[in-house]
N, C-alpha and C positions, 0 to 999 in steps of 0.2 A: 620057572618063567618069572615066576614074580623077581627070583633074586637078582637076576637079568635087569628089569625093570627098576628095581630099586639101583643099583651098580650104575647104568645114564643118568639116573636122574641127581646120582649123588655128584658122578664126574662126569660135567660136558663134554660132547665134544670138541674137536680143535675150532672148529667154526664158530661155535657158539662162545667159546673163551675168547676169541677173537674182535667178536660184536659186543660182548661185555667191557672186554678194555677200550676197544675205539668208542664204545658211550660211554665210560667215565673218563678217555680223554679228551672228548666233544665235551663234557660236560665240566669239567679242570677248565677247558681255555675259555670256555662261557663266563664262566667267573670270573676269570683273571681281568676278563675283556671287561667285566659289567662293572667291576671292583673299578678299574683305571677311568672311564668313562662316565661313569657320573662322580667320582672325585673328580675327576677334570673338572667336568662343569658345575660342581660345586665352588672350587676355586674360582672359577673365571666370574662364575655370578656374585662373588664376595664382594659386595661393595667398598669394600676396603683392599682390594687388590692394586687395582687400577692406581690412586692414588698415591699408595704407597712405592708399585713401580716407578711411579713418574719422579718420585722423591730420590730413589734411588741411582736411576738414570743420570739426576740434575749432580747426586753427589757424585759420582764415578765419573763424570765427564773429563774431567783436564787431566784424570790417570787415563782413559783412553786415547786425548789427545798425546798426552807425554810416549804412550804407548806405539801409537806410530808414527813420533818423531824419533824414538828408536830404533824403530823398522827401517827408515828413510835414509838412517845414516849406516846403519850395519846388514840390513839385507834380510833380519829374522827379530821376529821377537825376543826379548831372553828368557833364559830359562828359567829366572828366579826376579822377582823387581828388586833384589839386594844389586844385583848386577846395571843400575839404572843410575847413573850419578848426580849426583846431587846436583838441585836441589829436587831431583825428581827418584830417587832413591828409595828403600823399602820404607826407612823410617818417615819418610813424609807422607808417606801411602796410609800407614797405621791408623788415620783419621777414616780412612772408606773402608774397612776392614771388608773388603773382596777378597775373596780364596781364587787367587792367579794359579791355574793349571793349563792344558794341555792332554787330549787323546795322543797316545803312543803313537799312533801313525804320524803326529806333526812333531814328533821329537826328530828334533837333526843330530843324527850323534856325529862325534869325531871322529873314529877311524872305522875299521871292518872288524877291528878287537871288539868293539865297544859294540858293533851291532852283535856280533855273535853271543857276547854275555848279557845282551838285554833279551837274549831267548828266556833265558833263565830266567825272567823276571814273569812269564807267562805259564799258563796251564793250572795244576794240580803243586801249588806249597807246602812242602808238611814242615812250613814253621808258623810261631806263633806270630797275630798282629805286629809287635812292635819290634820284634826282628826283620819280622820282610819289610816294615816302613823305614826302619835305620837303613836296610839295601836297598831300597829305591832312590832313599836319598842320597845317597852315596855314591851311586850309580850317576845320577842327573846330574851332582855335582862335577863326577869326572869325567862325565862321558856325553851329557848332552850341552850341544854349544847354541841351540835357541828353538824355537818356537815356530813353525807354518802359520799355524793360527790358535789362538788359547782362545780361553774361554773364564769369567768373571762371575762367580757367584756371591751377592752381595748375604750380610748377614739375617738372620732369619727375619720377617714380618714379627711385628706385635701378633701376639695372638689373638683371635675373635674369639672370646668368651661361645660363641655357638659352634665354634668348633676347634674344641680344644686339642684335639686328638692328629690336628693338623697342622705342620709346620711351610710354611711359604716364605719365599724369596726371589729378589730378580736375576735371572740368568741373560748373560751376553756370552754370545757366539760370533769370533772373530773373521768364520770363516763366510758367512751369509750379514753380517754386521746388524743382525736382530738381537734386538730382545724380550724377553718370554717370563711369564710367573713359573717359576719354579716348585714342587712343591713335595714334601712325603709324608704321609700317611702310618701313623702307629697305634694300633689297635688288638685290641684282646689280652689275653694271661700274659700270655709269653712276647708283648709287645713288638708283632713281626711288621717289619717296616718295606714301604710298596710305597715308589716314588717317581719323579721323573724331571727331567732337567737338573740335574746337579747332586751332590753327595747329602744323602739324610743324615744331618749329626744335629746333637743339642748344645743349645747356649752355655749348659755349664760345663759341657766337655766341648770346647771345639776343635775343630780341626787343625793338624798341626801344619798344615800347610803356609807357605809363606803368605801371608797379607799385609 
C-alpha cells in the first residue's frame, strides 16, 4: 500500500497536471501583463516624454505633409521614400531619420506571382537575420507597388538617466493619423527585449530600413 501511495504522489494525475500547467500559464500571462503595464506607465509618466514627442511630431511634419501629397497624386503611399521625387526624396528625409515601414496587410503587391511568394515570407525561416532581410528587400523592391497606410517611427528619445534600461520614441500610425510614445524595454543577463509600438533596435546599430 504504501508503494501505491508513494507511485500518486510521485505521478499526478491527469487532472491535477492539468491545474498545474493552467496555474503557471495564469501565472506566465500575469507577468507578461504586469511587466507591459506598469512599463507603460512608467513611460507615459516620464516627464520627458511628452516633450520630446511634440519635438518630434514638429520635425516629421512636412515628410507627413509630402506623404500625402504622394497619396493624392498616385493612389497609395510608396513603398520606399527613395521613390518620392525630389525635392521631397529619400535623401531630403535623411534629416528626420524615421524608419518608413508598413504591416504586410497594407502591402499592394503587383501581380498574383508576387502575392503567392510573399507566403514565403511568413511562418517558421530557417535562414539566418540577414538573408531573410536581403529577401524582403528584394521582394518590396519588385513586388510591392505602395503602401495602404505606413507607419513613422522617429529615432530613439535621449535617454533618462532613471531609466536607462529604456528605450523610447514617437510612433505615427497612418491608418488612425495618431501619434503614441513608443517604447522597449531591455533588461537582465541575457538582455531580452519586451516592447511596443515600433521595432526595439539600438542607436549604434540601426535599423536598416529606409529613412
Amino acid at each position: 500500500m504504501q508503494d501505491v501511495t508513494r507511485a500518486t504522489q510521485q505521478n499526478p494525475l491527469p487532472h491535477q497536471r492539468l491545474r498545474l500547467i493552467a496555474f503557471v500559464g495564469i501565472v506566465l500571462i500575469f507577468g507578461i501583463w504586469a511587466r507591459y503595464h506598469f512599463t507603460n506607465l512608467q513611460v507615459n509618466r516620464d516627464h520627458t516624454s511628452e516633450p520630446n514627442l511634440v519635438a518630434a511630431k514638429e520635425k516629421a511634419q512636412s515628410l507627413l505633409e509630402a506623404l500625402e501629397q504622394y497619396r493624392a497624386a498616385n493612389g497609395l503611399y510608396p513603398a520606399t521614400l527613395d521613390l518620392m521625387a525630389p525635392p521631397h526624396g529619400a535623401s531630403s528625409w535623411g534629416q528626420h531619420s524615421c524608419r518608413y515601414s508598413a504591416r504586410h496587410d497594407d502591402w499592394v503587391l503587383k501581380s498574383d506571382a508576387c502575392a503567392a511568394r510573399e507566403k514565403s515570407l511568413h511562418g517558421l525561416i530557417p535562414k539566418n537575420a540577414k538573408d531573410y532581410e536581403k529577401e524582403v528587400t528584394d521582394f518590396k523592391s519588385e513586388c510591392v507597388t505602395g503602401y495602404r497606410y505606413y507607419q513613422l517611427q522617429s529615432r530613439n528619445f535621449p535617454h533618462d538617466p532613471q531609466t536607462p534600461y529604456l528605450d523610447r520614441w514617437a510612433y505615427y500610425d497612418s491608418s488612425n493619423r495618431q501619434w503614441s510614445v513608443g517604447w522597449c524595454s531591455h533588461q537582465g543577463r541575457r538582455a531580452s527585449e519586451f516592447g511596443i509600438n515600433g521595432v526595439c533596435r539600438w542607436e549604434e546599430h540601426p535599423a536598416s530600413d529606409p529613412w
